[in-house]
SEKOLNU-73215 format. One line per 10 residues: for each residue x, y, z of N, C-alpha, C. Coordinates in steps of 0.001 Angstrom, whole numbers, m for minus. Example, Ala and Ser with C-alpha at 12.3 -4.5 7.8 and 13.67 -1.06 7.14 Angstrom:
BEGIN
13190/m5690/7800/12300/m4500/7800/13200/m3300/7800  12850/m2250/7080/13670/m1060/7140/12900/30/7870
***
This chain:
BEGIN
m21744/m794/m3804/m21074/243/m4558/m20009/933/m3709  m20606/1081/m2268/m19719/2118/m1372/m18258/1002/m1886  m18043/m282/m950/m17605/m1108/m1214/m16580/m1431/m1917  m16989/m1300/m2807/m16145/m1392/m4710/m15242/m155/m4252  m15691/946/m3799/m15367/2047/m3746/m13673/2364/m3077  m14057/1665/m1744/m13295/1565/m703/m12386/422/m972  m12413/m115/m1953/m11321/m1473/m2242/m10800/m1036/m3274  m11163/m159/m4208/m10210/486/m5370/m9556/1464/m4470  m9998/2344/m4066/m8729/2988/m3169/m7907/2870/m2660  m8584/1813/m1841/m7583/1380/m573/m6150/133/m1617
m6417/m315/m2664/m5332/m636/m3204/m4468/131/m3905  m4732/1262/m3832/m4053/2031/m4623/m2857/3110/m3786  m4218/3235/m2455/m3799/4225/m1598/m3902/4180/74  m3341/2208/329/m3425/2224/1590/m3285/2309/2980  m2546/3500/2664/m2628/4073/4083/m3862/4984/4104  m4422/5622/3159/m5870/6545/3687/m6744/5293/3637  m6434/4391/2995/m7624/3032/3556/m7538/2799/5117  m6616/2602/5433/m6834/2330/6983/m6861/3427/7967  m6847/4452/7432/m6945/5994/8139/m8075/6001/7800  m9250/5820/6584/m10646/6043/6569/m10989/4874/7660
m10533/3207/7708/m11232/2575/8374/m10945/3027/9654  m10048/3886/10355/m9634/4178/11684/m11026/5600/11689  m10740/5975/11523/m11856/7661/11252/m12850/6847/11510  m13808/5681/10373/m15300/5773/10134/m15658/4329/10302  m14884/3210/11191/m14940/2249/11689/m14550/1780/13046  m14596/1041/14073/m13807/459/15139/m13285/m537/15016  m13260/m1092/13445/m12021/m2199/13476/m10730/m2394/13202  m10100/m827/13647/m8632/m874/13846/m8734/m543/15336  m9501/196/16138/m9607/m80/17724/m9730/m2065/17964  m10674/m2265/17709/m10619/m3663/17775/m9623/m4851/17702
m8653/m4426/16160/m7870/m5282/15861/m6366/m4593/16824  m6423/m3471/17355/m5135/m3646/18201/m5367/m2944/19556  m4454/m3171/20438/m5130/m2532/21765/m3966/m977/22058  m2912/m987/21421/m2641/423/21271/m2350/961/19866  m2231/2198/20337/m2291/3403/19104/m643/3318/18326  224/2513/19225/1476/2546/18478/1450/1833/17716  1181/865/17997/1144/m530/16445/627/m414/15397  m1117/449/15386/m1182/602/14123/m414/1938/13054  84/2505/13628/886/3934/13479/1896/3737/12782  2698/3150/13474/4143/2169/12574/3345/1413/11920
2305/415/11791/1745/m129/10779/1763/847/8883  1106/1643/9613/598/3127/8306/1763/3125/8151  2910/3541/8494/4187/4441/7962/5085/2931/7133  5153/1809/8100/6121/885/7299/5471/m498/6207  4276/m785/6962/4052/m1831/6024/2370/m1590/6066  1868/m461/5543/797/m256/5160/m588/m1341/4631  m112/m2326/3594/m883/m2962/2714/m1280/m4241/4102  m334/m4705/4604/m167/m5974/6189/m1053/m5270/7043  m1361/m4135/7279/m1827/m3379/8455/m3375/m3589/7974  m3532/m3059/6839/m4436/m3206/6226/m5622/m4511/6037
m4786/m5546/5139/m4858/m6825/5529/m5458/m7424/6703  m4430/m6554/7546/m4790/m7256/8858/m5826/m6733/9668  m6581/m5741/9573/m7403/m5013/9929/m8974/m5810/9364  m8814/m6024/8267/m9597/m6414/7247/m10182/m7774/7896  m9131/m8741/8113/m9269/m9924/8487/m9200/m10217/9908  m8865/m9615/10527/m8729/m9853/12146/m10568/m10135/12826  m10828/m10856/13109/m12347/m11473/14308/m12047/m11053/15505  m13193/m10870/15958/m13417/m10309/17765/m12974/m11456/18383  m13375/m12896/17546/m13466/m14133/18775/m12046/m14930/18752  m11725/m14892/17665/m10433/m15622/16794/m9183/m14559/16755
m9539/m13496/16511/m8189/m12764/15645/m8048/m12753/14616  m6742/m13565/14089/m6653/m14029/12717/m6501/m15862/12825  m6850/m15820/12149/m6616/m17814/11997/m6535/m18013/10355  m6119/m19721/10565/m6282/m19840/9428/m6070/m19116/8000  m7045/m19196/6998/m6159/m19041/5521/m6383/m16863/5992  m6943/m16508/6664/m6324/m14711/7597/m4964/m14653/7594  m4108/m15850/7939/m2288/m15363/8085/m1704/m15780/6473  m2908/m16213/5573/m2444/m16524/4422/m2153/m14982/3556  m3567/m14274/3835/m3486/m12831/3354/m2813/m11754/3929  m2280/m11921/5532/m1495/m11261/5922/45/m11438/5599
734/m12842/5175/1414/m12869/4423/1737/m12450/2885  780/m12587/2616/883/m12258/895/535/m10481/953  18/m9759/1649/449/m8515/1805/1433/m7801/2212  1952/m8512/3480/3307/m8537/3551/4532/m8638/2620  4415/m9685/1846/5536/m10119/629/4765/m9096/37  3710/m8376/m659/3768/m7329/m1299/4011/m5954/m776  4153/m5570/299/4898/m4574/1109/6790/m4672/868  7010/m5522/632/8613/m5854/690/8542/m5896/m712  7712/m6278/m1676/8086/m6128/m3031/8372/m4345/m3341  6964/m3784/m2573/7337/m2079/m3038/8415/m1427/m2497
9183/m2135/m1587/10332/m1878/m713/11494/m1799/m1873  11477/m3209/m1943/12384/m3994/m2878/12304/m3061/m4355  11050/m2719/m4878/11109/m2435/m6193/11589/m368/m6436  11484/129/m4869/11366/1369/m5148/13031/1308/m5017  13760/679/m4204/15338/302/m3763/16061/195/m5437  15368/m875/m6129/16174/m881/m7693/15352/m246/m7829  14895/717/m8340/14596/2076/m9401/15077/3320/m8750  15929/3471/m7823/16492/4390/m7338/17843/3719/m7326  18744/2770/m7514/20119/2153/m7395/20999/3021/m8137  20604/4292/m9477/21516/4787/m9761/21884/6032/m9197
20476/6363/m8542/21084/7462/m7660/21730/7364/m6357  21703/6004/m5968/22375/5489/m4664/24223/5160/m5396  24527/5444/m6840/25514/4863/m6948/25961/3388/m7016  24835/2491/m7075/25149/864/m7230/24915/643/m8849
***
């Protein structure tokens, strides 16, 4: 249930997903060895950070179909890029 919990949020709202898993987990200590990477993670490509947090192993890292979901979060990080860019184009004047 917790679970369910923490995966409806965290798609909705993930940067406090990986700020709860940073707070009430060690697998964003784990998945990077400084505090800058995941930081710029939160601020620019949130959902990848995420992803990647999610999927990263102590022994491996990421491998395998892991860079499949870190890609496809990625391309959905650049879609909300992309989609907030045209729905603001008339106030940019394009």
């Amino acid at each position: 249930m917790c679970g369910c919990i923490f995966a409806l949020g965290a798609a909705f709202f993930p940067r406090l997903g990986v700020l709860a898993l940073w707070l009430f987990t060690p697998l964003v200590n784990r998945a990077f060895d400084t505090i800058i990477v995941p930081v710029v993670g939160i601020i620019f490509l949130p959902f990848t950070t995420l992803v990647y947090v999610l999927v990263w192993h102590p022994v491996v890292g990421v491998a395998g179909w892991g860079w499949v979901w870190v890609v496809l979060a990625f391309l959905f990080d650049l879609g909300a890029y992309a989609g907030s860019g045209f729905g603001n184009r008339r106030r940019l004047g394009f």
